[in-house]
Backbone and ligand atoms as CSV (ligand in chain L), in Angstrom:
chain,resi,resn,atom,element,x,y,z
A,1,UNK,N,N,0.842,-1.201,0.000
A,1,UNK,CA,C,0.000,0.000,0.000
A,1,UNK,C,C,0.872,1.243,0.000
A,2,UNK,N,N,-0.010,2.130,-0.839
A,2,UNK,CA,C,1.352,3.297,-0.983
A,2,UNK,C,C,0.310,4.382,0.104
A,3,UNK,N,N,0.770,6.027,0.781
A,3,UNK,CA,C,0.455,6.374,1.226
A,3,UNK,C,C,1.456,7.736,0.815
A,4,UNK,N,N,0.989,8.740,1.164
A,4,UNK,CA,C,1.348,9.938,0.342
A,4,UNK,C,C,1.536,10.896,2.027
A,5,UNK,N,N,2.609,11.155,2.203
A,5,UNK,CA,C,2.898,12.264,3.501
A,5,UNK,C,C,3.154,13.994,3.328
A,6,UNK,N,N,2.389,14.664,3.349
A,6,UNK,CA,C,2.575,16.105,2.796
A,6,UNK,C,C,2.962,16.767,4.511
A,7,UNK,N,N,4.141,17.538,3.478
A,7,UNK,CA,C,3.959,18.888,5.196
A,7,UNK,C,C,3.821,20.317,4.483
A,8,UNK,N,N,3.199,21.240,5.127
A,8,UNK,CA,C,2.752,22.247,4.520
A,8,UNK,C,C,3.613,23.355,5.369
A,9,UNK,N,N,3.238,25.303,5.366
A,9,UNK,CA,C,4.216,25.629,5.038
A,9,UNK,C,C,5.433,25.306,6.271
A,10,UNK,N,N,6.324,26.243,6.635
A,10,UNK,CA,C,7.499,26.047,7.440
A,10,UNK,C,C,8.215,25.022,7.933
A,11,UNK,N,N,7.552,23.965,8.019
A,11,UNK,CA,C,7.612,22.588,8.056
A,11,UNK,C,C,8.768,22.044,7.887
A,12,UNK,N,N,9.596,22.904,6.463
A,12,UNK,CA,C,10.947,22.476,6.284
A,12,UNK,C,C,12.062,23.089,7.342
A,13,UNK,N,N,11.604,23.850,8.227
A,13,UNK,CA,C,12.618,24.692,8.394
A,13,UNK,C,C,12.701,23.800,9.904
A,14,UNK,N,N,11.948,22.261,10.444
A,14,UNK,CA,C,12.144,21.952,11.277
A,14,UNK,C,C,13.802,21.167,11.280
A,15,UNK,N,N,14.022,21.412,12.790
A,15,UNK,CA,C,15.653,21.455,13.572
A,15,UNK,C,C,15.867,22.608,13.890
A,16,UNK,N,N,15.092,23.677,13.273
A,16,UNK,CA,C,16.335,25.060,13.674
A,16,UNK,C,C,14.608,25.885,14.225
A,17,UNK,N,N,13.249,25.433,13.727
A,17,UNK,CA,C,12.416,26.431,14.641
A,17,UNK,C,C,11.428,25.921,15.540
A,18,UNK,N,N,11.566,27.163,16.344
A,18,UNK,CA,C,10.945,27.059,17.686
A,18,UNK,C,C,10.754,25.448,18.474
A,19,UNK,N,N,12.525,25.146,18.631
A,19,UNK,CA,C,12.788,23.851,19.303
A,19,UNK,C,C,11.789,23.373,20.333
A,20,UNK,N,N,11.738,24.223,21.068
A,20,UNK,CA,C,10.891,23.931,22.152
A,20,UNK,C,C,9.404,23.276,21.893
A,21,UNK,N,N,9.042,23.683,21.009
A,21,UNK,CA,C,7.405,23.063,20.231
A,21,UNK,C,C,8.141,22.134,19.789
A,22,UNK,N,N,8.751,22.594,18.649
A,22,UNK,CA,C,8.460,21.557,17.738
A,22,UNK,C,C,10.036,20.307,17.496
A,23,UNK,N,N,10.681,20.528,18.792
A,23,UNK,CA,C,11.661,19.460,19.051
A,23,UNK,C,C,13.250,20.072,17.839
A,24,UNK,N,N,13.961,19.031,17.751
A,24,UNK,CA,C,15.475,18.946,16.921
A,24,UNK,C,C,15.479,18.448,15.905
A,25,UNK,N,N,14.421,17.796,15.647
A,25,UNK,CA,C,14.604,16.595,14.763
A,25,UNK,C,C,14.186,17.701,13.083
A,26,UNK,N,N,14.924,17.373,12.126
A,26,UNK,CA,C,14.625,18.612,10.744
A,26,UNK,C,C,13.552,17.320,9.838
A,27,UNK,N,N,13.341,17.667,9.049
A,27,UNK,CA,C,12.549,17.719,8.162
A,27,UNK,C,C,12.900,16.207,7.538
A,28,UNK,N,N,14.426,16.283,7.019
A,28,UNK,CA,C,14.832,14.787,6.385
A,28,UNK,C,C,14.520,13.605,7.687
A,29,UNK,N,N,14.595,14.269,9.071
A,29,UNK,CA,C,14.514,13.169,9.636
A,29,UNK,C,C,13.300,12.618,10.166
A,30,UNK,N,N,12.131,13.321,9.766
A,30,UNK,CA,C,11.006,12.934,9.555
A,30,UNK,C,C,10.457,11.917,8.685
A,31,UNK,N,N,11.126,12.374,7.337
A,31,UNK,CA,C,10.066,11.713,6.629
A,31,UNK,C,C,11.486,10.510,6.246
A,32,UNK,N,N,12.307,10.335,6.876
A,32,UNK,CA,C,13.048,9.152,7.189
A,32,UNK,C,C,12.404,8.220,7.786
A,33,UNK,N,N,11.846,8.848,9.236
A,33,UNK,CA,C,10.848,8.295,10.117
A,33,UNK,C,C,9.599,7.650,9.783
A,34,UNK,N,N,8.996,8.218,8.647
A,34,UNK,CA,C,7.956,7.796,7.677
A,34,UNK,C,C,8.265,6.599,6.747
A,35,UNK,N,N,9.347,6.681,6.015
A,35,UNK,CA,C,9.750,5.794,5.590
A,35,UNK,C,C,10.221,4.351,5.984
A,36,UNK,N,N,10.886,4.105,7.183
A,36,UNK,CA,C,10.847,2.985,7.868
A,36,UNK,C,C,9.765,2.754,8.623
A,37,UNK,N,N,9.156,3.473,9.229
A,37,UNK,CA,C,7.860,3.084,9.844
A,37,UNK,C,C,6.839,2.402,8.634
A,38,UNK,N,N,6.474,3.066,7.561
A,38,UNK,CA,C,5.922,2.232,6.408
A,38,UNK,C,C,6.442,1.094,6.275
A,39,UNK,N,N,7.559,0.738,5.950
A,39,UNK,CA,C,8.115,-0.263,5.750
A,39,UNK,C,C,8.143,-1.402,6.556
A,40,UNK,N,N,8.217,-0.684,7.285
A,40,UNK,CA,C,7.658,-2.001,9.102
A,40,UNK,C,C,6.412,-2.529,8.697
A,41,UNK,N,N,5.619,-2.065,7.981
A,41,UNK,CA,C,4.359,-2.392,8.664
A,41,UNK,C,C,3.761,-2.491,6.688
A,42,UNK,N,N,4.521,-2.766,5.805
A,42,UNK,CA,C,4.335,-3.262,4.441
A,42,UNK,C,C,3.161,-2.262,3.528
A,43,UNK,N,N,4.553,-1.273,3.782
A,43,UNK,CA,C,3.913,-0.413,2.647
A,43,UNK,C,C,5.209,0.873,2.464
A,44,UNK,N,N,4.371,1.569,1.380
A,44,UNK,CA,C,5.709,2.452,0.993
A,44,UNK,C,C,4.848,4.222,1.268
A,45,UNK,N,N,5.766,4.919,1.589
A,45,UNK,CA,C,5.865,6.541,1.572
A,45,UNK,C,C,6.254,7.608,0.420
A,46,UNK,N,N,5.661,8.415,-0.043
A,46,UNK,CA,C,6.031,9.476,-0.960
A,46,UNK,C,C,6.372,10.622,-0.008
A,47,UNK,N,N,7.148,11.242,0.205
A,47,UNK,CA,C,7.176,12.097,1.481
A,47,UNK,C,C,7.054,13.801,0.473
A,48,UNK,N,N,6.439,14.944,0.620
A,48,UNK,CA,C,6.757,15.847,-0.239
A,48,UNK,C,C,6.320,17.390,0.524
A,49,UNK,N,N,7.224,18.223,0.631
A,49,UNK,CA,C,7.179,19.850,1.262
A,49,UNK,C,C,6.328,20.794,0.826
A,50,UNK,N,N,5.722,21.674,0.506
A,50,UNK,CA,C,5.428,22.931,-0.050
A,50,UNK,C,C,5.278,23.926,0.914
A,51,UNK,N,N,5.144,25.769,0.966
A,51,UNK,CA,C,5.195,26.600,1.432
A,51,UNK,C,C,3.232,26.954,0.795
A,52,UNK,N,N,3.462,26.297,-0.636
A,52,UNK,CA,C,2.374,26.958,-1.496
A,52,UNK,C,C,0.986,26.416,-1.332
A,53,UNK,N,N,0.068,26.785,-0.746
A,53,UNK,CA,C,-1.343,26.422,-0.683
A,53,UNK,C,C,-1.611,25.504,-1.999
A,54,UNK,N,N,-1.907,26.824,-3.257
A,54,UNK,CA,C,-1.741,26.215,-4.343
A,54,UNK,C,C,-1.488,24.552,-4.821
A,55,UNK,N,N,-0.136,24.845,-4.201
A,55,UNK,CA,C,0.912,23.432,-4.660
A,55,UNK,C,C,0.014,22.321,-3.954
A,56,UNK,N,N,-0.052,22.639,-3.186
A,56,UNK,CA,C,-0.910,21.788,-1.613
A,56,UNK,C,C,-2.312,21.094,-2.485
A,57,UNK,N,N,-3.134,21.809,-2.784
A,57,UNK,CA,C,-4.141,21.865,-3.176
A,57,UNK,C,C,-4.355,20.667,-4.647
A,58,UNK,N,N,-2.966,20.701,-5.512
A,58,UNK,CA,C,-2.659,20.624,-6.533
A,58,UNK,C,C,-2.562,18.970,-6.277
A,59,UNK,N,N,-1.502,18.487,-5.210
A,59,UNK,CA,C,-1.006,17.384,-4.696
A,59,UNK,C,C,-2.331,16.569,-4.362
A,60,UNK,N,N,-3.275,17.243,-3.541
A,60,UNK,CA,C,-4.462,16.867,-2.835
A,60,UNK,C,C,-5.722,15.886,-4.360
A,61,UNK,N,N,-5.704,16.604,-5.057
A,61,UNK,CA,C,-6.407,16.406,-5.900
A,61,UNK,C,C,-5.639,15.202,-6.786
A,62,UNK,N,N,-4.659,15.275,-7.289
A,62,UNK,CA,C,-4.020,14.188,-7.922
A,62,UNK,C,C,-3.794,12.951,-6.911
A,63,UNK,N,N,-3.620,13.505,-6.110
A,63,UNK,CA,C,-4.047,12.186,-4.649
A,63,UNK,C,C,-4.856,11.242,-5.063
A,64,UNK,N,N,-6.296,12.756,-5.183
A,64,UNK,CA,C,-7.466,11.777,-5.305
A,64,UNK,C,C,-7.749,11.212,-6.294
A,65,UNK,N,N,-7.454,11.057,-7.301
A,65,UNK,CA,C,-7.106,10.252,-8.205
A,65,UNK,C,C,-6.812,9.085,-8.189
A,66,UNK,N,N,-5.559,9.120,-7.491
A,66,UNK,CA,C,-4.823,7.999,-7.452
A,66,UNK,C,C,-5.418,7.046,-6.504
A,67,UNK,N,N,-5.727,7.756,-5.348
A,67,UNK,CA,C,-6.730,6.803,-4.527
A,67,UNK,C,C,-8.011,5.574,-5.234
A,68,UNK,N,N,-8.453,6.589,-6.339
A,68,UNK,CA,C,-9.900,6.188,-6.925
A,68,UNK,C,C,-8.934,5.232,-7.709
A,69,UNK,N,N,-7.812,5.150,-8.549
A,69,UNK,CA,C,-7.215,4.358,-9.031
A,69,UNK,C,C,-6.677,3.136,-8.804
A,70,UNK,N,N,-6.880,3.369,-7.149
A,70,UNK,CA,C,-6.261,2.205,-5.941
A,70,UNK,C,C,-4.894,1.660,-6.230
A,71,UNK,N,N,-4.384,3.194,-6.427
A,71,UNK,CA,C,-3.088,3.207,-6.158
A,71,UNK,C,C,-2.575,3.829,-4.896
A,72,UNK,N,N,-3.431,4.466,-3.904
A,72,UNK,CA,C,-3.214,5.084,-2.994
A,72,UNK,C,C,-4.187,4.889,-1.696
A,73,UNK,N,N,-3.556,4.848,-0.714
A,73,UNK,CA,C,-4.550,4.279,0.297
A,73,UNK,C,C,-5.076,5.893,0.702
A,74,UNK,N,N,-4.163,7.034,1.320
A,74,UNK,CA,C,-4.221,8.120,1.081
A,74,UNK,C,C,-3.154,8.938,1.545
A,75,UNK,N,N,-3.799,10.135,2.326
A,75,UNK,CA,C,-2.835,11.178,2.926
A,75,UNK,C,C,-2.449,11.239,4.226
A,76,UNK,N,N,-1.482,11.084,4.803
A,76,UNK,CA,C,-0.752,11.539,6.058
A,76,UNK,C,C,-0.595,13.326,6.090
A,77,UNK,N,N,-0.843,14.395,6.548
A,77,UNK,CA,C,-1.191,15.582,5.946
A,77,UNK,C,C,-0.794,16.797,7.190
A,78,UNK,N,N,0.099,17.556,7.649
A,78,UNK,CA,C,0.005,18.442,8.412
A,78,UNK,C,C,0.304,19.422,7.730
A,79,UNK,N,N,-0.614,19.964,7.588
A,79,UNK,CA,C,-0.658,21.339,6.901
A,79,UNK,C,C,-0.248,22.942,7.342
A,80,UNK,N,N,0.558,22.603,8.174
A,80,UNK,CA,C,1.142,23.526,9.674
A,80,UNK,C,C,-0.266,24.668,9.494
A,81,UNK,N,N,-0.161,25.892,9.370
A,81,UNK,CA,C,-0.653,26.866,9.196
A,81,UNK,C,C,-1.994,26.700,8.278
A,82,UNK,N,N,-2.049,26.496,7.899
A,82,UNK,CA,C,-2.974,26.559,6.514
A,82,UNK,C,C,-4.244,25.367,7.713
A,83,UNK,N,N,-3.639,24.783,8.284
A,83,UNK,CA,C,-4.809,24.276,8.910
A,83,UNK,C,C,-5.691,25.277,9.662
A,84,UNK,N,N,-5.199,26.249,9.666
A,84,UNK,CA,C,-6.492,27.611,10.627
A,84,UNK,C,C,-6.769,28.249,9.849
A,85,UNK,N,N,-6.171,27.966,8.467
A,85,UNK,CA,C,-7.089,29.500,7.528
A,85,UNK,C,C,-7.399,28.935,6.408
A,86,UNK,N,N,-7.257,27.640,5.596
A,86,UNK,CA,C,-7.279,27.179,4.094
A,86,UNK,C,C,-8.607,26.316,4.211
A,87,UNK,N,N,-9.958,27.426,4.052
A,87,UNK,CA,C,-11.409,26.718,3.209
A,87,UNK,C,C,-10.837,26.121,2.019
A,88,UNK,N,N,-9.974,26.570,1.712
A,88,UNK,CA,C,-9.565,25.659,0.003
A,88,UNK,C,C,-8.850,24.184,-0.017
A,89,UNK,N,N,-8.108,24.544,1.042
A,89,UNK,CA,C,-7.445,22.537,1.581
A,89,UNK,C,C,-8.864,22.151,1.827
A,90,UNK,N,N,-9.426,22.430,2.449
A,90,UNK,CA,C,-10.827,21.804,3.071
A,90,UNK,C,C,-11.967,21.158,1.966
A,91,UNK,N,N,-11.511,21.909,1.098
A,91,UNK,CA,C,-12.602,21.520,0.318
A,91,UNK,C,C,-11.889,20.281,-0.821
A,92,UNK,N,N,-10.625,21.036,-0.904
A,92,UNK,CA,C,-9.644,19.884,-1.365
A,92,UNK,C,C,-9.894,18.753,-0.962
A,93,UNK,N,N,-9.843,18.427,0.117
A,93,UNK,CA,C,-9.799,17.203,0.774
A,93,UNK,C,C,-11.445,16.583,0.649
A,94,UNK,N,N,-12.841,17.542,1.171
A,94,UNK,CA,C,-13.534,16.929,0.452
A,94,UNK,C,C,-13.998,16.309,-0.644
A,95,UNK,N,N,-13.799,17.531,-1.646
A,95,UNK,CA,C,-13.558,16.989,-3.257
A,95,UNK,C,C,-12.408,16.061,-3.285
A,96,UNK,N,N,-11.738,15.715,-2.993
A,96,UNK,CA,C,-11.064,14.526,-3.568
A,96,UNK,C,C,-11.064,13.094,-3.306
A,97,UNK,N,N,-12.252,13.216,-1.980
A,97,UNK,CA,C,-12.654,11.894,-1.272
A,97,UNK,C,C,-11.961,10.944,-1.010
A,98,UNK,N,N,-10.582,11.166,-0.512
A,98,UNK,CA,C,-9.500,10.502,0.277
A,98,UNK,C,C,-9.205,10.500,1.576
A,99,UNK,N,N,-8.920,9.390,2.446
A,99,UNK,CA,C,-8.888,9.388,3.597
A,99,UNK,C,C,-7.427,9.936,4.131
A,100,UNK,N,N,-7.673,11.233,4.590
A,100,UNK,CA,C,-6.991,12.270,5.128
A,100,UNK,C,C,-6.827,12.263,6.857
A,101,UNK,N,N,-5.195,11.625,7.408
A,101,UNK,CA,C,-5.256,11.941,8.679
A,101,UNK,C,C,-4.440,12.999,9.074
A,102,UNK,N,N,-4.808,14.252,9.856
A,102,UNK,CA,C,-4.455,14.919,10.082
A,102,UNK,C,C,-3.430,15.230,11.222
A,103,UNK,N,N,-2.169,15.947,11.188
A,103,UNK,CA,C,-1.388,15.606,12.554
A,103,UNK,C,C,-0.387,16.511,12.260
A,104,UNK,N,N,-0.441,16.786,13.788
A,104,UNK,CA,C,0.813,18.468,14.248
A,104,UNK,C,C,1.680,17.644,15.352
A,105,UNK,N,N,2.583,18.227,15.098
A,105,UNK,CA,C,3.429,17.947,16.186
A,105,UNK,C,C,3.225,18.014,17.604
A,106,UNK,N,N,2.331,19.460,17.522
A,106,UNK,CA,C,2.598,19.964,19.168
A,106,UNK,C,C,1.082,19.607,19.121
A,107,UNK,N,N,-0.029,19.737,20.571
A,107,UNK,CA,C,-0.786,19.798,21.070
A,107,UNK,C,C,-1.011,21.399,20.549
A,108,UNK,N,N,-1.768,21.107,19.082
A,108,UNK,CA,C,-2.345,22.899,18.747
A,108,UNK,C,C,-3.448,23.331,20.295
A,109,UNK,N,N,-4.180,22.212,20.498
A,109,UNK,CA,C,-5.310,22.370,21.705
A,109,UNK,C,C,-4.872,23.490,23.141
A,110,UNK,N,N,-3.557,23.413,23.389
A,110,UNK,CA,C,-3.070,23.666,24.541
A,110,UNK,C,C,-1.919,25.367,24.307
A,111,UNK,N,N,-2.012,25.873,22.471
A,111,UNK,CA,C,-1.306,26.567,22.300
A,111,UNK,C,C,-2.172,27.994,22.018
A,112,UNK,N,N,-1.888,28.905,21.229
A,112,UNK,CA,C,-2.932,29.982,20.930
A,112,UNK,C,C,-4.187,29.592,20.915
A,113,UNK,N,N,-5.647,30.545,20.993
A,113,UNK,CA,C,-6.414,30.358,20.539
A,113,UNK,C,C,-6.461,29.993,19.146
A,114,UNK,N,N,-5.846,31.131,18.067
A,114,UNK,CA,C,-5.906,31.023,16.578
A,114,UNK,C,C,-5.444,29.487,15.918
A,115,UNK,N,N,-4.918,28.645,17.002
A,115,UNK,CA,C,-4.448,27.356,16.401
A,115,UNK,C,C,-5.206,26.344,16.977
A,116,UNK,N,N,-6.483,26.714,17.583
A,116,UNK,CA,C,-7.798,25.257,18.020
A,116,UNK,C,C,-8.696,25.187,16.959
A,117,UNK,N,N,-8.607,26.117,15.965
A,117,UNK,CA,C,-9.544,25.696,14.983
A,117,UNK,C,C,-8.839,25.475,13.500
A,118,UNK,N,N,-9.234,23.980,13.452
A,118,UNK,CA,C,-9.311,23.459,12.151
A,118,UNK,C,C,-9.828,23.462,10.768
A,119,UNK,N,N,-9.475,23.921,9.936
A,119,UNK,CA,C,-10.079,23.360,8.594
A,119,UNK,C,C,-9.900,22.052,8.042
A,120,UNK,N,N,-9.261,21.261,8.413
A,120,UNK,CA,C,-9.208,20.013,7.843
A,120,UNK,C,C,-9.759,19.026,9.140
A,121,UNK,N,N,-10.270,19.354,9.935
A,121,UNK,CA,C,-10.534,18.567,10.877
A,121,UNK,C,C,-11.830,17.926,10.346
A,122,UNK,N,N,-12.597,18.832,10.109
A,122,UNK,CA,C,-14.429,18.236,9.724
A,122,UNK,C,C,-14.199,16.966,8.477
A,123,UNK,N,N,-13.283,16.646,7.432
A,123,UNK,CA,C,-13.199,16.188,6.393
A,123,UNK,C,C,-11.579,15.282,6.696
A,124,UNK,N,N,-11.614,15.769,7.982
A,124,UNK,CA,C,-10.306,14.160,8.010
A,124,UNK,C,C,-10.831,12.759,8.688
A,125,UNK,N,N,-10.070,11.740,8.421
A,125,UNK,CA,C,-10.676,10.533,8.588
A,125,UNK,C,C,-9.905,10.597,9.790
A,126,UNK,N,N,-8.881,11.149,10.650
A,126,UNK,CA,C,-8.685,11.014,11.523
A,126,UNK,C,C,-7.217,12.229,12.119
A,127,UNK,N,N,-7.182,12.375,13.725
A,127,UNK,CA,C,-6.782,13.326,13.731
A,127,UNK,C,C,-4.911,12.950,14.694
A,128,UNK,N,N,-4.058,13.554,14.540
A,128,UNK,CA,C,-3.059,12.673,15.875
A,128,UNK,C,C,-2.441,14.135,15.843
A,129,UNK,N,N,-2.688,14.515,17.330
A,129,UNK,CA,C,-2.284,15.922,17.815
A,129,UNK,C,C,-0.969,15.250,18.739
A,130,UNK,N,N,0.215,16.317,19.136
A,130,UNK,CA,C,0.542,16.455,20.416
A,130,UNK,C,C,1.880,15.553,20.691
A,131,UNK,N,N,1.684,14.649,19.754
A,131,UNK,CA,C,2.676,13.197,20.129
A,131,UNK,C,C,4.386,13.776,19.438
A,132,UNK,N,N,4.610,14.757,19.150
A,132,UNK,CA,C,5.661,14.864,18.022
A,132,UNK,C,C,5.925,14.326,17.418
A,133,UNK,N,N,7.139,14.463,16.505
A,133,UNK,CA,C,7.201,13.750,15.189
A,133,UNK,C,C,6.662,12.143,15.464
A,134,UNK,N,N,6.490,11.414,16.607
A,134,UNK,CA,C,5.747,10.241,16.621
A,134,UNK,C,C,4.706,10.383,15.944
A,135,UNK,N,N,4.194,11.144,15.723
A,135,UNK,CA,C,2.775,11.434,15.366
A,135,UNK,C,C,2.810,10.830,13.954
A,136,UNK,N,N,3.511,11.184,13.316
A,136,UNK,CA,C,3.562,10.898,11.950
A,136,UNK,C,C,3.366,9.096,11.718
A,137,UNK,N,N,4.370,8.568,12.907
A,137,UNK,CA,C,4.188,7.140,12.646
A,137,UNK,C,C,2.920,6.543,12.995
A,138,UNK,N,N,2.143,6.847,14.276
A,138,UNK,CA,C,0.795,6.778,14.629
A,138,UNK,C,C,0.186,7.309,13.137
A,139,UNK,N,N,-0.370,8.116,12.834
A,139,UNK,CA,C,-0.902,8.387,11.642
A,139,UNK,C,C,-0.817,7.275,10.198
A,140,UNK,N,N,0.547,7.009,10.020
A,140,UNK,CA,C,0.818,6.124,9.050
A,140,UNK,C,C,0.064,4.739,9.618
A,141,UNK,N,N,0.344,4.277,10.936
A,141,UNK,CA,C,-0.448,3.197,11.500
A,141,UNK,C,C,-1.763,2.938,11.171
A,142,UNK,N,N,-1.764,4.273,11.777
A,142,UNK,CA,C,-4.066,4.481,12.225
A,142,UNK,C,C,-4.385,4.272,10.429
A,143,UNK,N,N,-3.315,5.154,9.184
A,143,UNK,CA,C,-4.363,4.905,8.204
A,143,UNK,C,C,-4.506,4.036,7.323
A,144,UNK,N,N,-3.129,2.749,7.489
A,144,UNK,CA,C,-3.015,1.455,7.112
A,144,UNK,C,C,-4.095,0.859,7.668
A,145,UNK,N,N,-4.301,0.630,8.991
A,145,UNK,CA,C,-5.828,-0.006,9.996
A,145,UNK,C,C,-7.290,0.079,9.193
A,146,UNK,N,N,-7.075,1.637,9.102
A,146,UNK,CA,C,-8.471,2.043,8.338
A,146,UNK,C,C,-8.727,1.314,6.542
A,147,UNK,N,N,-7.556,1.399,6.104
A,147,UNK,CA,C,-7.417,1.040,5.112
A,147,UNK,C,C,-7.727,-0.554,4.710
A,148,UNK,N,N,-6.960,-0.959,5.562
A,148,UNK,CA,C,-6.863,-2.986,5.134
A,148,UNK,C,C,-8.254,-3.197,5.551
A,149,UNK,N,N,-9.071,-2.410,6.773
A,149,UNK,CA,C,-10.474,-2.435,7.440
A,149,UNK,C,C,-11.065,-2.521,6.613
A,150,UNK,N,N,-11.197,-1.628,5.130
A,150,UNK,CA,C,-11.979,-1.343,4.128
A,150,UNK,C,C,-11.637,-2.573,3.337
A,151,UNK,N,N,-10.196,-2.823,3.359
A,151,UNK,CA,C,-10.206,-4.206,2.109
A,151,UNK,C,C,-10.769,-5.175,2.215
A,152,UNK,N,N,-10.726,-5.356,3.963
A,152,UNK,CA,C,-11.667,-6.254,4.391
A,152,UNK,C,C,-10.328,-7.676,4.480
L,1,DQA,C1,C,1.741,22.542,13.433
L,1,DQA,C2,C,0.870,23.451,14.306
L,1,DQA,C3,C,0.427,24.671,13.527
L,1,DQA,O1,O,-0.368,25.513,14.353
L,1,DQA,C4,C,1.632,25.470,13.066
L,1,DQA,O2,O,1.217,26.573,12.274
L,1,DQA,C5,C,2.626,24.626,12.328
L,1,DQA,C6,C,2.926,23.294,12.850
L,1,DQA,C7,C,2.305,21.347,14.236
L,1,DQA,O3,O,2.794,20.420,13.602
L,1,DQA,O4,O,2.263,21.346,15.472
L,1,DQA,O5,O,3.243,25.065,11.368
L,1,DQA,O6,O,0.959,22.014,12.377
């Protein structure tokens, strides 16, 4: 099973920001983390960055495609920012009818107000707050589960 991991914007610039949230670990060593964790558990990772909504949006939709093609189980998806302001990911993700789990590093719940509300929350198949970059592997877990669930 293939599964598609997007991080949206600043995302790359993890190791060097705001350690304290969001830990040491940079960006390659994430979706490193993604990659053997898939592999544990018999399946493969596309891991891919953008800053650009747009781009985001662009990825989302050819997703869904590929999903309907059952080439894709779906999205692993933290959309850093864009999760409090992008109606357009949102709808992305509806229109493309792929199972979308959503996941931040930090506990958004416990940080600003401006970061408890979601746009991708209503239209994700599932959510993994708080855990740090673990999160990503929980996510890859939870959406293999959901997935083989459906194959039956
Ligand atoms: C984040 C939380 C967002 O509020 C923030 O804008 C990010 C990262 C996280 O992983 O904790 O860029 O998605």
């Amino acid at each position: 099973m293939n599964i598609l991991v997007l991080n949206g914007p600043n995302l790359n610039l993890l190791g060097t920001r705001e350690p304290a949230v969001y830990g040491h670990a940079t960006l390659a060593d994430v979706e490193a983390l993604c990659h053997s964790a898939a592999a544990e558990r018999g399946a493969e990772v596309e891991c891919r960055q953008s800053n650009h909504e747009g781009v985001l949006i662009d990825w989302v939709h050819a997703a869904g495609a590929a999903h309907r093609a059952g080439l894709l189980a779906g999205i692993v998806f933290n959309a850093g920012a864009y999760t409090h302001t992008s109606v357009a990911l949102h709808d992305a993700i509806k229109g493309s009818g792929l199972p979308v789990i959503e996941v931040h590093i930090s506990n958004v719940h416990a940080r600003e107000a401006f970061r408890h509300h979601s746009w991708l929350s209503p239209v994700a198949a599932g959510i993994v707050v708080g855990f740090g970059i673990d999160g990503y592997v929980l996510a890859i877990d939870g959406l293999l589960r959901k997935a083989r669930a459906a194959a039956g």
